[in-house]
N, C-alpha and C positions, 0 to 999 in steps of 0.2 A: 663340604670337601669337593674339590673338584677332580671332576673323573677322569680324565686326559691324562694319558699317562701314569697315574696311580696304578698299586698293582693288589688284585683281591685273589684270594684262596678262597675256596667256595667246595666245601665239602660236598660229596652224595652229588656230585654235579655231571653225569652224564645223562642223567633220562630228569625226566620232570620237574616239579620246581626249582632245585637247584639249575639243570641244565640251561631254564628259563633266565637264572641270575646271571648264570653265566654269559648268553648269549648278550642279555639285555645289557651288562655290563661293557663286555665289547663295543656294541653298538658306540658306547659313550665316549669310546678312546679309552678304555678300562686295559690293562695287561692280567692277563688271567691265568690263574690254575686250576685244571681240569681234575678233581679228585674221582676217581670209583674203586669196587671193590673187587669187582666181579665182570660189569661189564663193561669189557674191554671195548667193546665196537662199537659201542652206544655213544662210550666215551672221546674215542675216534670222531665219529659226527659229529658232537659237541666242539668238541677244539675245532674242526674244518669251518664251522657255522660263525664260529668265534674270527678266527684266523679271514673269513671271507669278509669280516666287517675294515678289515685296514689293520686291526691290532693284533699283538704277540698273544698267545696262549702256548701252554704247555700240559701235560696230562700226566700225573703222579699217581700212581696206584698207591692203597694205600688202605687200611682198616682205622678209624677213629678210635675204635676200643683200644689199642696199641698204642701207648704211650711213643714208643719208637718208631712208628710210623708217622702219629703225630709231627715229632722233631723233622723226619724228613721230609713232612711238606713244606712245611717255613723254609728249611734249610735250602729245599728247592728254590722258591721263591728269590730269598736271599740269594742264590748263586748264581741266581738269572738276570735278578734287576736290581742287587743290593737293598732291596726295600718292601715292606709289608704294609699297607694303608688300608685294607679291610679283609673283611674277612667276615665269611657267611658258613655259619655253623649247620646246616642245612641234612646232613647225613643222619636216618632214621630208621629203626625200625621197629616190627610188631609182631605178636603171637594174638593170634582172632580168637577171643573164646569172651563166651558171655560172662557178664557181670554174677550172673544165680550161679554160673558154674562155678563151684570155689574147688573144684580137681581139674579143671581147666588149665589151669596153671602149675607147676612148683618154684622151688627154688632157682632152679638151674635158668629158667624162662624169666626170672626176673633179673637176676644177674646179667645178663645178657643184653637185656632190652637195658636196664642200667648203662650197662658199658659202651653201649653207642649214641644212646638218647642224652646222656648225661656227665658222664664219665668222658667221653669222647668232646663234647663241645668245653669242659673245662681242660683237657690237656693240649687242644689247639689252641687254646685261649693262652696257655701259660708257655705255648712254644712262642705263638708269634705276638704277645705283648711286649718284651722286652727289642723288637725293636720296633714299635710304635711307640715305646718310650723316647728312645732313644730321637727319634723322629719329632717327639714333641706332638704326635695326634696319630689319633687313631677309631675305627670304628669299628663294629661289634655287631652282627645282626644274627640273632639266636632262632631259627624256625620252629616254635615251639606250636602246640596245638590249643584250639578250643576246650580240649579232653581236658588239658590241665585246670582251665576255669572253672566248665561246669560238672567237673567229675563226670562226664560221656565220653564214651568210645570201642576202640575196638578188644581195649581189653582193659583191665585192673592193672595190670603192670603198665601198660602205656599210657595210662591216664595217671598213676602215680609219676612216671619218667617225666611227662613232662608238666606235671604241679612242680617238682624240683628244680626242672628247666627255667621255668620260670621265678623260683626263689631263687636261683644261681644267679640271674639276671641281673634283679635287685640288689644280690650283695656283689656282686663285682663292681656293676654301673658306681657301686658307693668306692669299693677299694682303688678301681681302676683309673678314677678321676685326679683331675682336670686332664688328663692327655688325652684318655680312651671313652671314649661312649659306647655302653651296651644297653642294647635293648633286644627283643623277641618281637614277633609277628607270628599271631594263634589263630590259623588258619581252620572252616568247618570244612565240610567238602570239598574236594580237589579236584579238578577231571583228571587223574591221571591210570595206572595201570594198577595203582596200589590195593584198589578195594576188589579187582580181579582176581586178585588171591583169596576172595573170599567169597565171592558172587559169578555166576557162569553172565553170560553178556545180557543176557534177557531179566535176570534177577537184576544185574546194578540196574539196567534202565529203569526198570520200575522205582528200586531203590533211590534213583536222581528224583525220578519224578515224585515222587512222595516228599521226599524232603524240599525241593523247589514249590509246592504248595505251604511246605510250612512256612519259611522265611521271609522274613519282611520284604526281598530285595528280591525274590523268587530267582533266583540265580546260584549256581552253582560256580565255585571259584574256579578258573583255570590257570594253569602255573604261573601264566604270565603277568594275570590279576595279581597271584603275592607276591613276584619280582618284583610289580611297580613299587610295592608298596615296603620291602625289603631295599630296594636300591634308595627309595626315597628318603628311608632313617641313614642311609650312608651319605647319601650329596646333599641333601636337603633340610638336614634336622640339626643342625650343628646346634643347638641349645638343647636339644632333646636327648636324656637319656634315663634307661632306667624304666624303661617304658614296654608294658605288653600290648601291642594294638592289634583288636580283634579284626579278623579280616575275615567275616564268617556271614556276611550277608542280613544280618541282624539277628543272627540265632539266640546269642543271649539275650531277647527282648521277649523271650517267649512267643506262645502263637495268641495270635489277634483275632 
């Protein structure tokens, strides 16, 4: 697909690896929409970063869990530049609690983590499909996690959210064909602010470094590592879909 003037909706896209897609998108002559939930001003910078590359952006608040909020981002799009060409499912979230703990969690925490991990990437899927049909092509890139592979993570629900993120995958890639191509990118660690909700700054560093000794590739991803690799199943994959590609520094090879 080419990126020049195409227009991509990029959920969870004011701070971290969304923000990354989005800017990277730009970069490409991409026309963007800037989705967040919350933060307003992060999101601001985002469109400015966007908008300083030469191309259009625009910034839609907006919760993924909301079916109705879904509709109004496409609808944005649509109104902007009569057209939809990708679209990055990118918006996430978590409750930290250990695997042993099984009162760590209830109900209500998994509905929740449902409703934006999953829930949320199939009602943006089902806003803006019908005019990437119409279009005759379309692309799909689902930000799903490592958690879902190897059952690790930050919690039981979000390791279950995104095992499903990635069955959602596979059965679209199959209904959504010949027009649309989906695939996912299951990222290990991130550099971004996320694991700070759960680590004070001295604990993650240690926490980077432990795990950078584990990994085949001793590296830790940063946003812009899974944009590449996110925008690349969008311009670069056109026979490719249907696809989870780990981007996780060689974690599932185990340690050596």
């Amino acid at each position: 697909m080419k990126l020049k003037d195409a227009v991509c909706i990029v959920t969870g896209s004011a701070t971290g690896t969304g923000a990354a897609c989005a800017i990277q998108l730009a970069g490409k002559g991409c026309r963007v929409v800037v989705n967040y939930t919350k933060s307003e001003q992060e999101a601001r910078e985002t469109v400015a970063a966007c908008k300083a590359t030469g191309t259009e952006a625009i910034m839609v608040q907006g919760d993924v869990g909301r079916d109705g909020d879904c509709r109004a981002l496409a609808k944005a799009a649509l109104d902007k530049w009569g057209r939809i060409d990708a679209l990055i499912n990118n918006a996430g979230i978590t409750k930290f609690a250990a695997a042993t703990d099984l009162d760590g969690l209830d109900a209500e925490d998994f509905q929740r983590i449902y409703a934006v991990n999953v829930i949320g990437p199939y009602q943006m899927i089902r806003a803006c499909a019908p005019a990437m049909k119409k279009q005759g092509k379309g692309a799909i890139v689902n930000i799903s996690s490592i958690s879902g592979v190897l059952g690790i993570g930050s919690s039981t629900a979000y390791i279950a959210s995104k095992g499903a993120l990635n069955a959602m995958t596979l059965a679209l890639a199959r209904s959504l064909a010949p027009e649309i191509r989906v695939n996912a990118v299951c990222p290990a660690l991130i550099e971004t602010r996320w694991h700070l909700q759960r680590y004070s700054k001295d604990e993650y560093a240690k926490f980077k470094a432990g795990y950078e000794k584990t990994v085949p590739l001793a590296k830790a991803a940063t946003p812009d590592d899974v944009a590449e690799v996110a925008i690349w199943l969008i311009e670069g994959a056109d026979l490719v879909t249907g696809e989870s590609i780990l981007v996780d520094a060689g974690l599932h090879l185990g340690k050596f």
